[in-house]
C-alpha positions as CSV (number, residue, x, y, z in Angstrom):
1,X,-13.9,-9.3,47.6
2,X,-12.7,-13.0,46.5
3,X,-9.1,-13.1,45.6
4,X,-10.3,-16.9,45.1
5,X,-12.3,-15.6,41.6
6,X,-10.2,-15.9,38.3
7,X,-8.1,-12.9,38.0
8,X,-10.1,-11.6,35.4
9,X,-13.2,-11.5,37.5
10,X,-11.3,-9.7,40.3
11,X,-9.6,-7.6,38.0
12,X,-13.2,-6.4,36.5
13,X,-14.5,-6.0,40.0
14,X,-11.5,-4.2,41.3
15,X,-12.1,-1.7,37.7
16,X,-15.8,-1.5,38.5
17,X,-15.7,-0.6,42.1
18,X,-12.7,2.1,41.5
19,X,-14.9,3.8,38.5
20,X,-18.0,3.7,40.6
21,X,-15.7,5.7,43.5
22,X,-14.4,8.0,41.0
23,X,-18.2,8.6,39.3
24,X,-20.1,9.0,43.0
25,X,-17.1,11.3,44.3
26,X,-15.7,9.0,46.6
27,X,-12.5,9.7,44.9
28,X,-12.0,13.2,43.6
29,X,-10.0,14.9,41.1
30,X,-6.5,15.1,42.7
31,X,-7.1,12.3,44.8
32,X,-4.0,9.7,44.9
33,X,-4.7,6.0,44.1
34,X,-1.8,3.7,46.2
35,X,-2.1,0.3,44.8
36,X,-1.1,-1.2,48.9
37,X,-3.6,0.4,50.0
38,X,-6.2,-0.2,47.5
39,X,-5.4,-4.0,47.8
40,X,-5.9,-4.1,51.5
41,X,-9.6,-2.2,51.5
42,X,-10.7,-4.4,48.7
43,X,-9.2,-7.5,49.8
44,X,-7.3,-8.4,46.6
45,X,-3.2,-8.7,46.1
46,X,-2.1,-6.1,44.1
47,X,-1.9,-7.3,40.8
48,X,-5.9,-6.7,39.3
49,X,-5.6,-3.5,41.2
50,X,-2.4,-2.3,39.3
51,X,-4.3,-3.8,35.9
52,X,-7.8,-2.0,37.2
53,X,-5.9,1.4,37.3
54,X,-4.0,0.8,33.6
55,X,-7.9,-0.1,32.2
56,X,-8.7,3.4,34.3
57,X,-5.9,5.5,33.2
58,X,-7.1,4.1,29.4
59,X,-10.5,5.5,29.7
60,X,-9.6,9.2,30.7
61,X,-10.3,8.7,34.5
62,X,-6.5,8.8,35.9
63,X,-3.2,10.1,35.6
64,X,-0.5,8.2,36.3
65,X,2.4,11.1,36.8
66,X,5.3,9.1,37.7
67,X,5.9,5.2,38.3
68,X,4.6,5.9,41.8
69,X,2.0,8.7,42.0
70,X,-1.5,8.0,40.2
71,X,-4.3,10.2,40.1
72,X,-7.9,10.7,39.7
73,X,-7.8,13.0,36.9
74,X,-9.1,16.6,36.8
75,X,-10.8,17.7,33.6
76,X,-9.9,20.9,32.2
77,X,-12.8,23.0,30.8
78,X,-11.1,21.9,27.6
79,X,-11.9,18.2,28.0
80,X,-15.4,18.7,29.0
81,X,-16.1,20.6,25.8
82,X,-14.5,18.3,23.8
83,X,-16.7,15.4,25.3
84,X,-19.8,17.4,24.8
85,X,-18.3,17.8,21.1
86,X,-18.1,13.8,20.9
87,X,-21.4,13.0,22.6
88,X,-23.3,16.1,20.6
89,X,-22.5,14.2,17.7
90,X,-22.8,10.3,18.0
91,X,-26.1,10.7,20.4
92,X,-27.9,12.5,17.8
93,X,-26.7,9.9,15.1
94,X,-28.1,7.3,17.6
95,X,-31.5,9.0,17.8
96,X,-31.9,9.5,14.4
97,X,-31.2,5.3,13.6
98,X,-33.3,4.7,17.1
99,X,-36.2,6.7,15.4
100,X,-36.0,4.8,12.2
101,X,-35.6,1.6,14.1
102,X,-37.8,1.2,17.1
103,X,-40.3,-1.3,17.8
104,X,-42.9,-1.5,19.7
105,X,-40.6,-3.6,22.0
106,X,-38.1,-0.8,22.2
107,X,-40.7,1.8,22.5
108,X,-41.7,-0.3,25.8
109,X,-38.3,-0.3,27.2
110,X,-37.2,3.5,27.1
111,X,-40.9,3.9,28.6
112,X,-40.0,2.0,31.4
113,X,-36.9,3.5,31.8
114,X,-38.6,6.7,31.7
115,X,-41.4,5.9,34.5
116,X,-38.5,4.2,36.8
117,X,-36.5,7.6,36.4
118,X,-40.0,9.5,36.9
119,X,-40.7,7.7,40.5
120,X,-36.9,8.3,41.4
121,X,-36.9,12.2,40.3
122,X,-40.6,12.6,42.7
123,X,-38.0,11.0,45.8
124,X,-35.0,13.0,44.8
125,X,-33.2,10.0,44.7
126,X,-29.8,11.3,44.0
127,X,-28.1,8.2,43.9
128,X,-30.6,6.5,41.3
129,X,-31.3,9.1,39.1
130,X,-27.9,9.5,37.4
131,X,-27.8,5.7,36.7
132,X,-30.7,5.8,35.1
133,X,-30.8,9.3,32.9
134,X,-27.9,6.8,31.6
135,X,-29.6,3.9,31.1
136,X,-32.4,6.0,28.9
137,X,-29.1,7.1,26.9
138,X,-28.1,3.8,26.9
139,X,-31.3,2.3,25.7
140,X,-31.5,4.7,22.8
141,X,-27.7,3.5,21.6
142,X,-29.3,-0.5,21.6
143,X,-32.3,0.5,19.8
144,X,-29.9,2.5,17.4
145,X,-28.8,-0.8,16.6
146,X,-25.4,0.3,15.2
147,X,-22.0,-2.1,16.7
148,X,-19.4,0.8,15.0
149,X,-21.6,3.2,17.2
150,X,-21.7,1.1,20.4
151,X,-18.0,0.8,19.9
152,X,-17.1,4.4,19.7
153,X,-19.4,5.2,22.7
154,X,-17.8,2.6,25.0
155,X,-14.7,4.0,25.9
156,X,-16.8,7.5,26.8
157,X,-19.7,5.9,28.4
158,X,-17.7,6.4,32.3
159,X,-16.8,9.7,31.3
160,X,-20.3,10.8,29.8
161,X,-22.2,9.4,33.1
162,X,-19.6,11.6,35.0
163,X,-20.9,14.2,33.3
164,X,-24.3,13.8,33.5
165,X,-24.0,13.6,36.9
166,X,-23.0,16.8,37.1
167,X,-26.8,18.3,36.2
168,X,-28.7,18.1,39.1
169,X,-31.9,20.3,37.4
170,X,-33.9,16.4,37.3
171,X,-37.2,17.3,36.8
172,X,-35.7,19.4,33.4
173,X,-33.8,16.7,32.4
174,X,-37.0,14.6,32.6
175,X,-38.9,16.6,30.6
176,X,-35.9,16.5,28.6
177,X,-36.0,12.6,27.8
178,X,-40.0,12.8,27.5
179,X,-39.4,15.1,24.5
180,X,-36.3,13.4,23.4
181,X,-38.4,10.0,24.1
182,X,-41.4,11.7,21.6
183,X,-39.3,12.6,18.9
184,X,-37.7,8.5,18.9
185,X,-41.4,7.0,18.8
186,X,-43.1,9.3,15.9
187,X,-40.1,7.8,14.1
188,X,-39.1,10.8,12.4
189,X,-35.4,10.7,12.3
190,X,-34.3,14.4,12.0
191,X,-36.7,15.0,15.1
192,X,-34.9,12.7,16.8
193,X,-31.6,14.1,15.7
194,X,-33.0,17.3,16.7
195,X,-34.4,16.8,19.9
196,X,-30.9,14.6,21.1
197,X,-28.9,17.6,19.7
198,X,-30.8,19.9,21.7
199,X,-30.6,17.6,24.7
200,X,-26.5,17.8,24.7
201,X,-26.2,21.6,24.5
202,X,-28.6,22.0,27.2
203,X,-26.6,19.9,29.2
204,X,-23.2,20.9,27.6
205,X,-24.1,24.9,29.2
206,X,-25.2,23.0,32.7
207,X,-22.7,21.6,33.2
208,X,-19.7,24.2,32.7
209,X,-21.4,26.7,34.7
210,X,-21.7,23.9,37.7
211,X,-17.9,23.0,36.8
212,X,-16.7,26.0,36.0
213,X,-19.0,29.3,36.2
214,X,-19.2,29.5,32.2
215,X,-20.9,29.4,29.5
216,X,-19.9,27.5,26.4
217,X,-17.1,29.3,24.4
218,X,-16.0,31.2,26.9
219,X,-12.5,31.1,27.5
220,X,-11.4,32.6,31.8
221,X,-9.8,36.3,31.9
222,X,-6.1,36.7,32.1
């Protein structure tokens, strides 16, 4: 990496190569980030890596648990259900407004988002496949067309593809997008709602049984 860029460039490249560690489980809840250290593998002085780990702490992916000890932070079955709470409710509001709202332009884009993840899901590309079940969420929030929404989801989106990662049933979560992907281009709105809705708590009892054997609502014995 360039310590020659402006700082700000470093500083997001520093933030965007630590994230991308903590999403891909190169770093791993628990893990300890040491800014020397950090500098010297990413070939950067210390400051953009001490701002790229306040920006990190901000968005929910470290700890920082004394002036000296920073962590990659481990989500409690609380925090999980809380996101799934968060995202439940602003991706269906995004369907609905994407139902109402799509073109034939945006129709076009979350189809080729859909036959790019299709071709990736038939190799069991496991590195590809997560960015892109978050792209087709991504789309969806564009076509919505809503900045308040866009706004709200920003601060999440890390978390959210964190998440998502987490469900590794592809070819269901393909099938899921199809139908979710039907519902947006017959422009009903409450279909769309509907389907997105139905998409998160799928995912939402996925994903706490991979993280943490449960089922939603369930609260561990003792």
């Amino acid at each position: 990496m360039n310590e020659r860029q402006p700082l700000a460039a470093t500083r997001q490249r520093v933030r965007e190569e630590l994230r991308e560690r903590i999403l891909t489980g190169r770093l791993r809840p628990g893990d300890r980030l040491v800014e020397r250290e950090l500098a010297e593998d990413l070939g950067v002085s210390r400051v953009p890596v001490r701002e790229a780990i306040r920006s990190l702490e901000a968005e929910g992916f470290l700890v920082v648990q004394s002036p000296r000890r920073v962590v990659v932070r481990q989500l409690a079955r609380v925090d999980v259900e809380e996101l799934f709470d968060v995202r439940e409710a602003l991706e269906g509001l995004a369907a609905g407004l994407a139902a109402a709202r799509a073109g034939a332009a945006e129709r076009k884009r979350l189809e080729r988002v859909l036959a790019d993840a299709a071709r990736a899901t038939a190799r069991g590309d496991a590195a590809r496949i997560p960015v892109l079940n978050s792209r087709f969420h991504d789309e969806i929030v564009a076509i919505a067309g809503n900045a308040l929404l866009s706004t709200m989801l920003q601060p999440l989106e890390g978390r959210l593809r964190w998440l998502t990662s987490q469900n590794e049933h592809w070819a269901d979560l393909l099938d899921e997008h199809r139908r979710l992907y039907e519902a947006i281009v017959s422009g009903d709105a409450e279909r769309a709602k509907a389907s997105a809705v139905e998409h998160v708590r799928v995912n939402r009892e996925v994903t706490l049984r991979s993280l943490f054997g449960e089922e939603p609502g369930e609260r561990p014995a003792g």
